[in-house]
N, C-alpha and C positions, 0 to 999 in steps of 0.2 A: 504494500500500500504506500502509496507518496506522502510525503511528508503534510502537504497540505488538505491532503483528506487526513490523515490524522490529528490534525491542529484541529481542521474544521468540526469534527467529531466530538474533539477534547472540548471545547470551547463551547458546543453547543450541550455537552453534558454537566458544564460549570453553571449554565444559565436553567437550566433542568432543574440541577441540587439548589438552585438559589432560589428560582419558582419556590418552591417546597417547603425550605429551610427559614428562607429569608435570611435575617443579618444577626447576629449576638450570639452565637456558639463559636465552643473554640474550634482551633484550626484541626482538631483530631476526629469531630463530629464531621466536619465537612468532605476531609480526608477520606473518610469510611464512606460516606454517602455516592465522593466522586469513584473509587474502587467498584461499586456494583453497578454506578451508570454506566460509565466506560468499559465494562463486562457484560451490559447489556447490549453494547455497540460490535461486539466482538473484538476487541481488543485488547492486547495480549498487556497485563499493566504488572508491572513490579513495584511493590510498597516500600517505601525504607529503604532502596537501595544502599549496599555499602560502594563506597566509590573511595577509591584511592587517588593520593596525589602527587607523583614523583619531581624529585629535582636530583638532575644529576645520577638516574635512575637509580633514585634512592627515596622511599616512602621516607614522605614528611610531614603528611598529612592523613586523613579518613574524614568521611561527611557520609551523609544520609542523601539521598536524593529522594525526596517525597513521593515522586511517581516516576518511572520510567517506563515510557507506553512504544511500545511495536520496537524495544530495542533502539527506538532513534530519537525521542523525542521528550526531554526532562520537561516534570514540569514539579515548580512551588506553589506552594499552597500557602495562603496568609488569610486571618483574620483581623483586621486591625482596618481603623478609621481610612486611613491613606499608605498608598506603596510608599518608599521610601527611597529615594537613589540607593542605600545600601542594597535592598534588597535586588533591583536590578545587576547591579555591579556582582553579588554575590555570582548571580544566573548565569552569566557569562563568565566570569573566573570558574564557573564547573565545566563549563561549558569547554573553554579551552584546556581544562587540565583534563579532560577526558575525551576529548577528540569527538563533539559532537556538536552537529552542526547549528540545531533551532533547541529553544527553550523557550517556555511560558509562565509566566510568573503570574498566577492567579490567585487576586484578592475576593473575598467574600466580604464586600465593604457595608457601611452603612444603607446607601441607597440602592446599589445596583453589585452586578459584577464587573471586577474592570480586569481588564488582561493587557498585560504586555508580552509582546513576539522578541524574544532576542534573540540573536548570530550569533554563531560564531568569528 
């Protein structure tokens, strides 16, 4: 599957759990909700990834990736008022210590869903 049917999928499964949920749970209730949407899409999603971080191919780091959907495509998961540039910047620092190309950093905000598309 292409990257942007898979974005387009993920994204329209954030707006599904936000239908539903609405705003004021934590980011683990959303977490679990987006797991059985995006399972309902046929999409192959890994929770929790562990993700390593080399320098000098040398582990100097480990992190969590919230969802890793069809193998290509991270995405974060936040509940809070507004994204925050960190939290972008985080996306892409995985992004390129892991050799992948898109990521989405999906807020469950007060009024709406808001998504950001980041690059590698």
């Amino acid at each position: 599957m292409k990257n942007e049917e898979t974005t387009h999928k993920i994204i329209g499964s954030a707006y599904t759990v936000y239908n539903q949920l609405c705003f004021g749970f934590l980011e683990s209730v959303y977490h679990q909700a987006m797991l059985i949407e995006l399972t309902k899409h046929g999409l192959k999603v890994e929770s929790e990834k562990l993700l390593e971080v080399y320098y000098d191919d040398q582990i100097v780091g480990k992190f969590f990736a919230d969802l890793v959907v069809d193998d290509n495509v991270i995405v974060e998961l936040k509940s809070v008022q507004k994204i925050a540039k960190e939290h972008e910047v985080q996306l892409v620092n995985y992004l390129n210590c892991i050799s992948k190309d898109i990521g989405l950093l999906i807020n469950f905000g007060p009024t709406s869903v808001d998504v950001k598309r980041k690059f590698r």
